[in-house]
C-alpha positions as CSV (number, residue, x, y, z in Angstrom):
1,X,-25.9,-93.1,17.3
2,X,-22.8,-90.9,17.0
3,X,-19.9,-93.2,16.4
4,X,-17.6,-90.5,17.8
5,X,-19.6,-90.3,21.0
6,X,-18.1,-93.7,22.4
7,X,-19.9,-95.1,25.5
8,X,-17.9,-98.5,26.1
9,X,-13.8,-99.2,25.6
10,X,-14.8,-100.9,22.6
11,X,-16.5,-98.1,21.1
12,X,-13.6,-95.5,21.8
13,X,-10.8,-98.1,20.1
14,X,-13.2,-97.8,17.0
15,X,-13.4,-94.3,17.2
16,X,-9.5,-94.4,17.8
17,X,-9.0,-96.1,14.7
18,X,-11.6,-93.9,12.3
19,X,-9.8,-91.1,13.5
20,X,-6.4,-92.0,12.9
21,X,-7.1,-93.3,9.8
22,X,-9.0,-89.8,8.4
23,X,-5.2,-87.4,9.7
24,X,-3.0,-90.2,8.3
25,X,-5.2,-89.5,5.0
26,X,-5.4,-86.0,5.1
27,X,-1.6,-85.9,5.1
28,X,-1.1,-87.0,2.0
29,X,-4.9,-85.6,0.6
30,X,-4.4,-82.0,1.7
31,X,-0.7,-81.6,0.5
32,X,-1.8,-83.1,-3.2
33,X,-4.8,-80.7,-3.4
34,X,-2.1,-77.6,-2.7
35,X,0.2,-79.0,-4.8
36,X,-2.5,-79.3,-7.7
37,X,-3.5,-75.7,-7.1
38,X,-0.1,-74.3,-7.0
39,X,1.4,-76.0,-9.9
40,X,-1.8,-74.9,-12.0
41,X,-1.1,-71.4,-10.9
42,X,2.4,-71.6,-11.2
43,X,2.3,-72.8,-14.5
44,X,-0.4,-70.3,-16.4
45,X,0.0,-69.1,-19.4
46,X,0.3,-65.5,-18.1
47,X,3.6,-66.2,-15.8
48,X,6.8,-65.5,-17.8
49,X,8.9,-67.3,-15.5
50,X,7.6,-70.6,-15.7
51,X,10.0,-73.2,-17.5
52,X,8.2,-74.7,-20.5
53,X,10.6,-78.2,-21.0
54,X,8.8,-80.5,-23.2
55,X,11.7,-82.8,-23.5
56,X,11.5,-83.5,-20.2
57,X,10.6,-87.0,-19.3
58,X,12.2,-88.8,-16.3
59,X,12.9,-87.3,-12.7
60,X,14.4,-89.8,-10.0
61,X,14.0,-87.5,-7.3
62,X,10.2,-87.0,-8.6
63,X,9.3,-90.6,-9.2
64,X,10.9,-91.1,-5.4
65,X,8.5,-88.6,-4.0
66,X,5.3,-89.5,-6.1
67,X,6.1,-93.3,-4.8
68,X,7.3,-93.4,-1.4
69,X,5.1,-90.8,-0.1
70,X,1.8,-92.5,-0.9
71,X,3.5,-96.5,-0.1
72,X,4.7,-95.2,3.3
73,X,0.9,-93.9,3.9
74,X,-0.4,-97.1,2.7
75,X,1.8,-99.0,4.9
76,X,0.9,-96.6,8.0
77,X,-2.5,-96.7,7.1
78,X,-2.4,-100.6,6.9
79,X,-1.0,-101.0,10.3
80,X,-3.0,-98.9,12.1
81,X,-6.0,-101.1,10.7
82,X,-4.5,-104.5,11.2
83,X,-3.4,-103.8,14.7
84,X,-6.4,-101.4,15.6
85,X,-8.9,-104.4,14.5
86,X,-7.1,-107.2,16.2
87,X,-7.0,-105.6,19.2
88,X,-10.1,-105.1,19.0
89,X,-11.5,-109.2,18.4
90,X,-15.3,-109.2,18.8
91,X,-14.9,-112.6,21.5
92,X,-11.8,-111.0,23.3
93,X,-13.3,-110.1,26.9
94,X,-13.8,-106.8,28.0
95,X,-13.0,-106.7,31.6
96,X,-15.8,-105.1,33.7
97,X,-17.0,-104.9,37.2
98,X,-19.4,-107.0,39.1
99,X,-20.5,-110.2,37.2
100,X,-20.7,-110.7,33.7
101,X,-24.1,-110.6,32.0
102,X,-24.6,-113.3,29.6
103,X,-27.1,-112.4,26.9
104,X,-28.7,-114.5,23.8
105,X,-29.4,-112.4,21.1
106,X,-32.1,-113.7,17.8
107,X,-32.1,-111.1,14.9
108,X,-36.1,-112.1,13.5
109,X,-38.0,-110.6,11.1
110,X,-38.2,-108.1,11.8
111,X,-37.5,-107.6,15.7
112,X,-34.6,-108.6,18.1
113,X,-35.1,-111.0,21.0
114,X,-32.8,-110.7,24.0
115,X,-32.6,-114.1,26.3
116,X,-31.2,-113.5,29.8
117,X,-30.9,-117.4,30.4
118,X,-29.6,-116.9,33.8
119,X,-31.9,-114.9,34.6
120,X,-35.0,-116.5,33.2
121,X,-36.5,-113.5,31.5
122,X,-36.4,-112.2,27.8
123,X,-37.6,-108.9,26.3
124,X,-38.0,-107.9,22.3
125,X,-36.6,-104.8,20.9
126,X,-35.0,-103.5,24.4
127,X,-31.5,-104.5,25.8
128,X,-31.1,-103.3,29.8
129,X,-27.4,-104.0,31.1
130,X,-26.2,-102.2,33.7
131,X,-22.5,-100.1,33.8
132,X,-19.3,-101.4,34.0
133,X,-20.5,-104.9,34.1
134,X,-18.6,-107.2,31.3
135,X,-21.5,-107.9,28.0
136,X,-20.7,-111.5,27.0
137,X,-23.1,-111.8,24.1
138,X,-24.1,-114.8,22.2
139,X,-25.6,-114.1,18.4
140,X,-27.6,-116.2,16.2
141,X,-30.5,-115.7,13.1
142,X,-33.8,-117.4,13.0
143,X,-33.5,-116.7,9.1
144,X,-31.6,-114.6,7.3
145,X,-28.4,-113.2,8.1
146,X,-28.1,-109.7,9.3
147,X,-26.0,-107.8,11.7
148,X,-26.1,-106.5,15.2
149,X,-24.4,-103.4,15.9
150,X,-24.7,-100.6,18.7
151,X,-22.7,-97.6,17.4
152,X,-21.8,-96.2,20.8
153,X,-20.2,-99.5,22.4
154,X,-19.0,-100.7,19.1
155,X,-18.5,-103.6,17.4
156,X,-21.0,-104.5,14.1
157,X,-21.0,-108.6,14.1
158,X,-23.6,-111.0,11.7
159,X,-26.3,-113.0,12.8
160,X,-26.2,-116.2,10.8
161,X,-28.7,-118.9,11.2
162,X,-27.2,-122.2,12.4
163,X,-24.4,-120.8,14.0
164,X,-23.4,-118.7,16.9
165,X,-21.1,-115.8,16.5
166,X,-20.0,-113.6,20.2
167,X,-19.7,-110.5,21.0
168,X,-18.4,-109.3,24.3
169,X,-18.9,-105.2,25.2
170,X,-19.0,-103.0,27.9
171,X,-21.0,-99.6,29.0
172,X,-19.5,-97.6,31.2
173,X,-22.4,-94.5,31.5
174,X,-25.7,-94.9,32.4
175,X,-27.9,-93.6,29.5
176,X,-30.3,-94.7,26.5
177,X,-28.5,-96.0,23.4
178,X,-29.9,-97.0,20.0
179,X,-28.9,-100.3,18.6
180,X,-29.8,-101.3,15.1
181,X,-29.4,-104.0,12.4
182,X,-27.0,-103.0,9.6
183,X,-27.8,-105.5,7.0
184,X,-31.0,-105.4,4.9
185,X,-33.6,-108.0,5.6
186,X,-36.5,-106.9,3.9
187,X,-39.9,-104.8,4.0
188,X,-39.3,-104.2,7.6
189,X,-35.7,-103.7,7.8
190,X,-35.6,-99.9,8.7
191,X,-37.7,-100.6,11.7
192,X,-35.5,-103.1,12.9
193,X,-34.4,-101.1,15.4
194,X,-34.0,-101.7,19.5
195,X,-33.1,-99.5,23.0
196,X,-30.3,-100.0,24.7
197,X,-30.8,-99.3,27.7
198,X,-27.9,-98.8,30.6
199,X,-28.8,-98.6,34.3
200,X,-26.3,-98.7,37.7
201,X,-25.9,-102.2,38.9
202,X,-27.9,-101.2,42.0
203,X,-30.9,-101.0,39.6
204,X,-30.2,-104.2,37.1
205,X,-31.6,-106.6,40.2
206,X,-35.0,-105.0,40.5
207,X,-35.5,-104.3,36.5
208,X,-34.8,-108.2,36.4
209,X,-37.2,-108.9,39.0
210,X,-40.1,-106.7,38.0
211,X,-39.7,-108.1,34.7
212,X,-40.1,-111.8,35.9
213,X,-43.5,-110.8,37.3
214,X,-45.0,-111.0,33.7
215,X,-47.2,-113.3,32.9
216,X,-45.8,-113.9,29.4
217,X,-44.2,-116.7,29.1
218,X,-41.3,-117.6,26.4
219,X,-41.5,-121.3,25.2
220,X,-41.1,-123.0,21.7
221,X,-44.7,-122.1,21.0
222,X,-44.4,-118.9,21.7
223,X,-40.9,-118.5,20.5
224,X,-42.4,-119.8,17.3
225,X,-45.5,-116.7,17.1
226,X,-42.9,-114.2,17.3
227,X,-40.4,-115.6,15.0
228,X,-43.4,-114.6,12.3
229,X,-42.7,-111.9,9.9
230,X,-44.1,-108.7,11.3
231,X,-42.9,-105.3,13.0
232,X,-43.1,-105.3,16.6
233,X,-44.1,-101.6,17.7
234,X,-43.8,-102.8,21.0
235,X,-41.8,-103.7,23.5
236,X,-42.9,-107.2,25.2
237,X,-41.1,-108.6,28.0
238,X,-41.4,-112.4,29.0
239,X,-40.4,-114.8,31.5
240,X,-38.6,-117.6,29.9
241,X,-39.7,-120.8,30.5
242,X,-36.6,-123.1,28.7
243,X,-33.3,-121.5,29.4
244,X,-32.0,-124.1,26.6
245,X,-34.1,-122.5,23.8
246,X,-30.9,-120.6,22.5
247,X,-29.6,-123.8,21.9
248,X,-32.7,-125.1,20.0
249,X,-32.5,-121.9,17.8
250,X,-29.4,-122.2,17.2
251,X,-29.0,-125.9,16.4
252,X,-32.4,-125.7,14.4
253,X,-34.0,-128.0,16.4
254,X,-36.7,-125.0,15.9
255,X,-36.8,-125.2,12.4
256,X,-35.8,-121.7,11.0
257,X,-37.7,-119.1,9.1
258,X,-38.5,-118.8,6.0
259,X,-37.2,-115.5,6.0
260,X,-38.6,-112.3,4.4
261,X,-41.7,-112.4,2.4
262,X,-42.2,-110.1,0.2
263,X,-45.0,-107.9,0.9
264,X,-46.3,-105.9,-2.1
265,X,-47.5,-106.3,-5.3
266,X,-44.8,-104.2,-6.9
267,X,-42.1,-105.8,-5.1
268,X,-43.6,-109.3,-6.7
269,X,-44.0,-107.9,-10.0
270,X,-40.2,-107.3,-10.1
271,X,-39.1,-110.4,-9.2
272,X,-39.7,-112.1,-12.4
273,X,-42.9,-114.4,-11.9
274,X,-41.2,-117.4,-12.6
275,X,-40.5,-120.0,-10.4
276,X,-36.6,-120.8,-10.6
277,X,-36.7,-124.5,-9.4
């Protein structure tokens, strides 16, 4: 998950902009730290040449340095961000080759599901998309909020439940990413993990129809089993029965989670004891 190993056009404008933000930093950082070192030597008790002025109190040409040096890095610093980021807008699309692959993503607790509605199929805790192609994604919660992000294509955006936040993205290499979720959720939040996994466009058509030979089948009901609070070790694949149950998750015709439970006795002997209603 190295951010400055970008694997998508999104991911190398983030990289872009960490970059240039850490040298336009160090250029006013590194010259301070000299100049603190070299006025403390300068000024020692041992050197007989240094100017002791106590009545001096008021420099213009100092105040000038010490002001518009750091404003002017501020204001470089600033742009670089602003523009950088906008540039950069999460729903912006990401031009790409072939078709675009529209994907449904549900943070849970504490797993991911991805819906390929026009595909039929779904899978938990493993994202297949296959290079170059244009990622339209479409993000929602079944509880609590929390926050999709795959470091090497970029991009960290919430989950909230009730809404729908997108995301587009592209891979360009075929590889195996890591994707994770960056905002804590609970118990099972540091396994709340998922692979990303990026194969040639040749290949997306047969993944897609090897996985529609399972005999797992995602529907409300079933939707509803894996939206309980658990770690999934595993990595189930399903074929989806509703391509509308995005929609019902989203809108809450599925009635939403409770969200995380705790799940020990010390973590209930902490939270007071008291009920606050």
């Amino acid at each position: 998950m190295n951010l400055l190993d970008p694997q998508g056009p999104v991911a190398a404008g983030n990289s872009t902009i960490l970059v240039d933000s850490v040298f336009i930093m160090l250029v006013i950082v590194v010259p301070t730290i000299v100049a603190i070192l070299a006025f403390a030597f300068w000024f020692r008790a041992s050197n007989p040449r240094a100017r002791y002025q106590p009545e001096f109190v008021y420099s213009g040409r100092v105040e000038m340095v010490v002001w518009s040096i750091p404003a002017l890095t501020v204001i470089l610093l600033g742009g670089v961000a602003w523009i950088g980021s906008h540039q950069l807008d999460p729903a912006a699309p990401v031009p790409g080759t072939g078709s675009p692959v529209r994907i449904q993503a549900v943070s849970l607790d504490w797993k991911w599901l991805f819906i390929y509605p026009d595909q039929r199929i779904a899978t938990v805790n493993t994202l297949t998309v296959p290079a170059g192609a244009e990622l339209n994604f479409q993000l929602t919660s079944s509880s609590v909020m929390n926050t999709f992000f795959i470091p090497q294509l970029g991009s960290m955006i919430y989950t909230m439940n009730g809404m729908v936040t997108k995301l587009n993205l592209r891979a360009d290499n075929e590889g195996k990413l890591q994707g994770l979720s960056a905002h804590f959720s609970g118990d099972g939040f540091p396994d709340m993990m998922f692979d990303v996994n990026v194969i040639s466009p040749l290949a997306f058509p047969d993944w897609v129809a090897n996985t529609a030979k399972t005999d797992a089948v995602l529907n409300e009901d079933s939707y509803k089993k894996l939206m309980q609070q658990g770690i999934e070790k595993g990595r189930p694949v399903y074929r989806l029965d509703d391509p509308r149950l995005f929609d019902l998750i989203a809108t809450q015709h599925i009635p939403p989670g409770p969200g995380p439970a705790l799940a020990s006795d010390a973590g209930r002997s902490h939270s007071g004891g008291h009920d606050a209603r």
